[in-house]
MIBAKOL-587987 format. One record per atom (N, C-alpha, C, O): residue number from 1; residue in one letter; z, y, x; atom name. Coordinates in pm, whole numbers, plus 50000, padded with zeros to 5 digits. Layout:
N
REC/n/res/w/v/u/atom
REC/NUM/A/Z/Y/X/CA $
...
This chain:
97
REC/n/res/w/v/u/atom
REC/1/X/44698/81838/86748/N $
REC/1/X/44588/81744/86756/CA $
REC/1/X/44474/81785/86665/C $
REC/1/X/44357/81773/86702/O $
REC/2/X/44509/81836/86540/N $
REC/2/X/44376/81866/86424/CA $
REC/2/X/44314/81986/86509/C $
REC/2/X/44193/81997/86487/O $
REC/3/X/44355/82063/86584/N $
REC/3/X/44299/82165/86613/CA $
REC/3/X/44223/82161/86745/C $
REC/3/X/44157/82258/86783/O $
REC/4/X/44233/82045/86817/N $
REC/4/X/44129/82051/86925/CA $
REC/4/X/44039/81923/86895/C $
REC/4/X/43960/81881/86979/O $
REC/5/X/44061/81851/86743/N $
REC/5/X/43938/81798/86696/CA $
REC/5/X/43875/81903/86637/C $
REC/5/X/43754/81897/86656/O $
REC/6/X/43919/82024/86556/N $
REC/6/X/43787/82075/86499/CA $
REC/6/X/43702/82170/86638/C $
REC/6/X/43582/82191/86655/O $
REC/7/X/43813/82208/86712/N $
REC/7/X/43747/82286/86786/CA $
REC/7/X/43617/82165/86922/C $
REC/7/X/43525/82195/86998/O $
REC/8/X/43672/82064/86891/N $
REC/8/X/43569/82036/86910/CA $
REC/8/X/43387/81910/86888/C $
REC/8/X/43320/81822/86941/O $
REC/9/X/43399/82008/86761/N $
REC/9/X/43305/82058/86691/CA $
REC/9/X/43208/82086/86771/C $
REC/9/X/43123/82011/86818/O $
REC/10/X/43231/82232/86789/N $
REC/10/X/43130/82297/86862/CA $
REC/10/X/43103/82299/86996/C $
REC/10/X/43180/82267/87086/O $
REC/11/X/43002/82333/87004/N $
REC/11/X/42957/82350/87183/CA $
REC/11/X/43077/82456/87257/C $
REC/11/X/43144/82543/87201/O $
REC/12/X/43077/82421/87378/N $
REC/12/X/43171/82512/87490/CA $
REC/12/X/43109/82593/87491/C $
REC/12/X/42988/82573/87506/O $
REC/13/X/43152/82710/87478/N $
REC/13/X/43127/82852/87486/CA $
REC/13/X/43105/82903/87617/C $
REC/13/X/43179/82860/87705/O $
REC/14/X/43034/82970/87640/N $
REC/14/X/42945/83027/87778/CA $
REC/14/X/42945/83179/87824/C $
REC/14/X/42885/83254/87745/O $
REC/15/X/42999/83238/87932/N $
REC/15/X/43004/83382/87914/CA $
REC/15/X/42855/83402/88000/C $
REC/15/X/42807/83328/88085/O $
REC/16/X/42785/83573/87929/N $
REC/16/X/42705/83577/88009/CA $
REC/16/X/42670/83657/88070/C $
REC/16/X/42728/83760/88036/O $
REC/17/X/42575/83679/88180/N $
REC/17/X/42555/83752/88267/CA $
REC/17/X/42417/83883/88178/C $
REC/17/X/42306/83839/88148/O $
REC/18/X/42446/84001/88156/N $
REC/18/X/42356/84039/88114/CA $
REC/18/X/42251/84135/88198/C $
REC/18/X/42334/84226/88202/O $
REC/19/X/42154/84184/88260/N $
REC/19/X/42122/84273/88319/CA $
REC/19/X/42101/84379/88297/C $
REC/19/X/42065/84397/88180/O $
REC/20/X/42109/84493/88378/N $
REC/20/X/42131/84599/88401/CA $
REC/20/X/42037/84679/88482/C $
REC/20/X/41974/84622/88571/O $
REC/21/X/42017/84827/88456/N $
REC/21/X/41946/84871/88573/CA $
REC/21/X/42033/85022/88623/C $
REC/21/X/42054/85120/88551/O $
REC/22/X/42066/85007/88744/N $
REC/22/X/42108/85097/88800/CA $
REC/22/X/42095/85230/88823/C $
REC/22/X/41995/85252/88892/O $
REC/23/X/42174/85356/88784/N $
REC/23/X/42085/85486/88733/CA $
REC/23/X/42160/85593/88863/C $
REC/23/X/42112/85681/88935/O $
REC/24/X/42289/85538/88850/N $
REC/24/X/42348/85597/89022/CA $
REC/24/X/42501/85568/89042/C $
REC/24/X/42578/85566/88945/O $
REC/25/X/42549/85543/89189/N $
REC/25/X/42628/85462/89264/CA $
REC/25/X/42709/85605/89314/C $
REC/25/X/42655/85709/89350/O $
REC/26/X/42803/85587/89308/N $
REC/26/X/42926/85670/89368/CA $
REC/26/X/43051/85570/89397/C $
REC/26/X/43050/85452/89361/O $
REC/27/X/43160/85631/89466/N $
REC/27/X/43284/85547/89522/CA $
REC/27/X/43412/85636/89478/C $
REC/27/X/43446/85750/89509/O $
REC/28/X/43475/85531/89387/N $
REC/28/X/43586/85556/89293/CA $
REC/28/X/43744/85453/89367/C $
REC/28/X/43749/85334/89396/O $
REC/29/X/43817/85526/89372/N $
REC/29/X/43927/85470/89454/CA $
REC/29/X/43887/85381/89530/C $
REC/29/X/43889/85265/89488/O $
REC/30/X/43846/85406/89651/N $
REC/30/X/43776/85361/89743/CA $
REC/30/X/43669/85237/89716/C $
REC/30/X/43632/85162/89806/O $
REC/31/X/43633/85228/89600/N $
REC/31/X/43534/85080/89526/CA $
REC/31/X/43466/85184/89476/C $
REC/31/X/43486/85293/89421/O $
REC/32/X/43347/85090/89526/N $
REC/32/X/43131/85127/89519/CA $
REC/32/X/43127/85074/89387/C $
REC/32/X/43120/84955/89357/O $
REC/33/X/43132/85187/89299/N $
REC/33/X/43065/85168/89144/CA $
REC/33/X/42933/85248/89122/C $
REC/33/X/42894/85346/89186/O $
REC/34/X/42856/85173/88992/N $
REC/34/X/42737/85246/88930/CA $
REC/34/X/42743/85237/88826/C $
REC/34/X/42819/85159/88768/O $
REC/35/X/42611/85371/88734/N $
REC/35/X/42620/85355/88599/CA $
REC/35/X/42516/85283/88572/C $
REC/35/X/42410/85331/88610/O $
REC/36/X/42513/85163/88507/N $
REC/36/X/42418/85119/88467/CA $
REC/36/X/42367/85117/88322/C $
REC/36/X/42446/85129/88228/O $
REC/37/X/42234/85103/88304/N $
REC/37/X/42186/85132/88182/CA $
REC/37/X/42150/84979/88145/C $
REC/37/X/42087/84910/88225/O $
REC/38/X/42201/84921/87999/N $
REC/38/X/42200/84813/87894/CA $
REC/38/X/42103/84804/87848/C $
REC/38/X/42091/84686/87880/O $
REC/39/X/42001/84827/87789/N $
REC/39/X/41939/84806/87699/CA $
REC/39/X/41944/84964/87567/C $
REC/39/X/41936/84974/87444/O $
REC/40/X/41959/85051/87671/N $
REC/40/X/41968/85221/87636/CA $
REC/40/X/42149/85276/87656/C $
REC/40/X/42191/85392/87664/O $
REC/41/X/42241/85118/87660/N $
REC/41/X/42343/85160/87656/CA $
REC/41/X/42391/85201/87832/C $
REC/41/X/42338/85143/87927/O $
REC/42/X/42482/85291/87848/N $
REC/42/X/42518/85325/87956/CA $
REC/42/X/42694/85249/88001/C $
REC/42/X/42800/85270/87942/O $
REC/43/X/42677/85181/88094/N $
REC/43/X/42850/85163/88143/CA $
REC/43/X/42880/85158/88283/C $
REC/43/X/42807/85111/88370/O $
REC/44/X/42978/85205/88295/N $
REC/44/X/43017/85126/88442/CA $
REC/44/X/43031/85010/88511/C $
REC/44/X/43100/84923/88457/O $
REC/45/X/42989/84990/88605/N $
REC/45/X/42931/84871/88676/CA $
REC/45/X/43024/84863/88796/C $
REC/45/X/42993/84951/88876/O $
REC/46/X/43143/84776/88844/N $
REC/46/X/43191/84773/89018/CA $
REC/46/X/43058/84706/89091/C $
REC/46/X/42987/84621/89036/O $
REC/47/X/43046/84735/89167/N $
REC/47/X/42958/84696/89263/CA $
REC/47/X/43016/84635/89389/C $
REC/47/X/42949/84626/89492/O $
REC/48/X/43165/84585/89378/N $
REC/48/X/43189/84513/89504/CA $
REC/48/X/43144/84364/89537/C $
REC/48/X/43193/84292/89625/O $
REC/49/X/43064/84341/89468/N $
REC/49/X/43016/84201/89547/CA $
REC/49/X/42881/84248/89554/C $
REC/49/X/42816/84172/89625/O $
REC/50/X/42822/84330/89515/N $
REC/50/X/42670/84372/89571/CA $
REC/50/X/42663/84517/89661/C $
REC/50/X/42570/84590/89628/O $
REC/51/X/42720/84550/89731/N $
REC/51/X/42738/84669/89768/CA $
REC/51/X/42640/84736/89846/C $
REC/51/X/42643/84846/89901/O $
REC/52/X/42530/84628/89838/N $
REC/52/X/42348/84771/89872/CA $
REC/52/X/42306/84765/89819/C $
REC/52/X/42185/84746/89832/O $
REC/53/X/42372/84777/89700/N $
REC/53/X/42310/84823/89531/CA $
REC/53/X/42289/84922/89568/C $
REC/53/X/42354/84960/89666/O $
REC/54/X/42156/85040/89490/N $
REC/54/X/42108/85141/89495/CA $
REC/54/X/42064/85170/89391/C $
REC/54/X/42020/85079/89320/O $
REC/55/X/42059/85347/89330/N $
REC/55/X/41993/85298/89200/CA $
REC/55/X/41828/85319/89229/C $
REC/55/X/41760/85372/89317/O $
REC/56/X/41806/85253/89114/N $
REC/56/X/41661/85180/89044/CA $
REC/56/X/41722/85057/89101/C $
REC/56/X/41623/85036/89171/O $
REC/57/X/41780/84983/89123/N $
REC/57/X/41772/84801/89129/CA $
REC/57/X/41819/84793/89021/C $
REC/57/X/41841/84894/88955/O $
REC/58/X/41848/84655/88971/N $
REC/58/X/41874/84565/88846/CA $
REC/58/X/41974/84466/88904/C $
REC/58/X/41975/84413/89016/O $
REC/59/X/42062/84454/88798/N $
REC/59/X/42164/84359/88833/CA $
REC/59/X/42228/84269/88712/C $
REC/59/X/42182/84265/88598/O $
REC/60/X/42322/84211/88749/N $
REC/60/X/42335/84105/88651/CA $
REC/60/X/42475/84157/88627/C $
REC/60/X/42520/84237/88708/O $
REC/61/X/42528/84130/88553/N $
REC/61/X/42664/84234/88566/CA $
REC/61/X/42754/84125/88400/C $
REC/61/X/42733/84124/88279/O $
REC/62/X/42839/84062/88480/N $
REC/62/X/42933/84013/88357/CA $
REC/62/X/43081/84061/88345/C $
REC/62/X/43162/84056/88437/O $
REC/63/X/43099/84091/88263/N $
REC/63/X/43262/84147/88266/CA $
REC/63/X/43299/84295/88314/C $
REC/63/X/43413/84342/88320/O $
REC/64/X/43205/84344/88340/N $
REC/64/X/43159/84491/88439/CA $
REC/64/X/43173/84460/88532/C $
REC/64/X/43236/84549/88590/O $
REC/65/X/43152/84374/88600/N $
REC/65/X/43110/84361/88794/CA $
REC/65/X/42983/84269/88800/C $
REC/65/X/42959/84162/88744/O $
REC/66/X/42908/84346/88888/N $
REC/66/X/42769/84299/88882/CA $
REC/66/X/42793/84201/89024/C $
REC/66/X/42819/84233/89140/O $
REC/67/X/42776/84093/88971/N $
REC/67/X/42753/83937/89073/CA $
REC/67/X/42587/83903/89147/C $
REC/67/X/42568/83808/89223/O $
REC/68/X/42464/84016/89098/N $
REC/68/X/42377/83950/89156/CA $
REC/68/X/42275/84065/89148/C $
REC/68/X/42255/84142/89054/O $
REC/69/X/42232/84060/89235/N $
REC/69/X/42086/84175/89250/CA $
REC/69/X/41941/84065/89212/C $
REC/69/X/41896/83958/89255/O $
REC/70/X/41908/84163/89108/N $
REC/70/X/41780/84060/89037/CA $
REC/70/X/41621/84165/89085/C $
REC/70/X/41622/84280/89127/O $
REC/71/X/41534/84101/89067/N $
REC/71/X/41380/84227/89028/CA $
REC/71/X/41420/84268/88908/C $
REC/71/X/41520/84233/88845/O $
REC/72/X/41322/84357/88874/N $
REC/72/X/41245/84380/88730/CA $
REC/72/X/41227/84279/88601/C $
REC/72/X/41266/84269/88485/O $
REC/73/X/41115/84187/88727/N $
REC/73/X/41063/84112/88584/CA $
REC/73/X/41176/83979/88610/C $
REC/73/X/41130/83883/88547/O $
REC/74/X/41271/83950/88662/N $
REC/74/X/41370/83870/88600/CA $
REC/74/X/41476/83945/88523/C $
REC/74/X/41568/83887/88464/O $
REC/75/X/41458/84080/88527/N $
REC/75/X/41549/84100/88419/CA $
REC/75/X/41496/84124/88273/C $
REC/75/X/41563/84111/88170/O $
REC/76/X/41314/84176/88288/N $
REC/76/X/41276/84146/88187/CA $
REC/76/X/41243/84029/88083/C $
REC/76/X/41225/84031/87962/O $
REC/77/X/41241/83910/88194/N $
REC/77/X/41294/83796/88159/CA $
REC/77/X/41435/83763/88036/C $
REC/77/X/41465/83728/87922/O $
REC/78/X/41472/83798/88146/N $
REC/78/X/41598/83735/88062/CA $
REC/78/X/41667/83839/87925/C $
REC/78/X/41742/83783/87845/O $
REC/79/X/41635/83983/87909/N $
REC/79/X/41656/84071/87788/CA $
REC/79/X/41533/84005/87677/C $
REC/79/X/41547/84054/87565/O $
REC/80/X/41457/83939/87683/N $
REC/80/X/41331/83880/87605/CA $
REC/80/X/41414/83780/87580/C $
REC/80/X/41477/83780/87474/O $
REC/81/X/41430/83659/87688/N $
REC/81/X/41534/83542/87641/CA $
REC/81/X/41630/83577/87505/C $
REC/81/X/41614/83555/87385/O $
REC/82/X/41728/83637/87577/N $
REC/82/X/41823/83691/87521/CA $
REC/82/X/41783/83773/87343/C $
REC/82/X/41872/83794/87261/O $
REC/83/X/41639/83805/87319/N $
REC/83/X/41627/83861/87209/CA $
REC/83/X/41552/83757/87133/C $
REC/83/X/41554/83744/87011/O $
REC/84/X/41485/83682/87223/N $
REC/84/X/41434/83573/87138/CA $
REC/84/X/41537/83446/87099/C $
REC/84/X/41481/83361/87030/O $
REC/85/X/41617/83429/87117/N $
REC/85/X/41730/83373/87079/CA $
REC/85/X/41872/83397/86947/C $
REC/85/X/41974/83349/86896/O $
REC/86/X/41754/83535/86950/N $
REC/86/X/41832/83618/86825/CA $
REC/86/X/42015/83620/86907/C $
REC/86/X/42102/83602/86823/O $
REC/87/X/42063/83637/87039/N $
REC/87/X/42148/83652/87078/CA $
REC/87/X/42228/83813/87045/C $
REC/87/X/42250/83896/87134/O $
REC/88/X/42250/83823/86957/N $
REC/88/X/42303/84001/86866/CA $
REC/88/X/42459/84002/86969/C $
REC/88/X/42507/84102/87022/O $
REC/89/X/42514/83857/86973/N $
REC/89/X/42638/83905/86958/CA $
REC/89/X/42644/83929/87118/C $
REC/89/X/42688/84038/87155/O $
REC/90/X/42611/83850/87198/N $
REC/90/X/42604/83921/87367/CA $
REC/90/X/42529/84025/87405/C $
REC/90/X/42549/84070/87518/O $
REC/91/X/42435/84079/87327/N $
REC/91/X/42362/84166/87362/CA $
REC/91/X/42461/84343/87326/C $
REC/91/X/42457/84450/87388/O $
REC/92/X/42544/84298/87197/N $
REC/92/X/42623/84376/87159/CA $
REC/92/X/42745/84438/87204/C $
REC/92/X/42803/84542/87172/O $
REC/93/X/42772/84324/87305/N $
REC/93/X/42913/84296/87406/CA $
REC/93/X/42926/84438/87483/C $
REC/93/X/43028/84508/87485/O $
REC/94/X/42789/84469/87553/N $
REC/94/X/42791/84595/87599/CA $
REC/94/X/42848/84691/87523/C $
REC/94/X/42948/84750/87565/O $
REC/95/X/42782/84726/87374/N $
REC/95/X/42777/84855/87298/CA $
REC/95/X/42953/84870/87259/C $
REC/95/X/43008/84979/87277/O $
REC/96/X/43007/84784/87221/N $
REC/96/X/43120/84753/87206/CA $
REC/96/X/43240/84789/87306/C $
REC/96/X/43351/84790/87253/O $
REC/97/X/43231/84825/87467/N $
REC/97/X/43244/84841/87525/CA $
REC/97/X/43336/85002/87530/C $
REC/97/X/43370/85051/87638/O $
């Protein structure tokens, strides 16, 4: 009981979607992956729920599977969000990786 009063304390925790931009797409045990570039960082991306991903698009990519094909300026959007929020520790999630 003491421990799901302190835990809640705080706000519910939120995972997030960070974006990405796509640098190039190949097929790895028969699943459409890309490398995408972080914020200079590079990782692998599955691409099975967006699969006319191409590179130069942008994507949203949580957990390494990218859930959403974005533009540009919503992803420049949201890396600004994300820095103006002083958000270190999701932005880091990648590098960590």
């Amino acid at each position: 009981m003491r421990q799901t009063r302190e835990l809640s304390r705080y706000p519910p925790l939120m995972c997030l979607a960070i974006p990405g931009q796509v640098i190039r797409t190949y097929e790895k045990h028969g699943v459409l992956f890309a490398e995408a570039r972080f914020a200079g960082v590079t990782r692998e991306v599955c691409l099975h729920a967006e699969p006319s991903t191409q590179a130069g698009d942008y994507v949203l990519v949580h957990v390494g599977f990218a859930i959403k094909k974005i533009d540009r300026e919503e992803a420049d959007r949201t890396w600004r969000l994300l820095l103006e929020l002083g958000d270190e520790e999701a932005l880091s999630i990648q590098e960590q990786a």
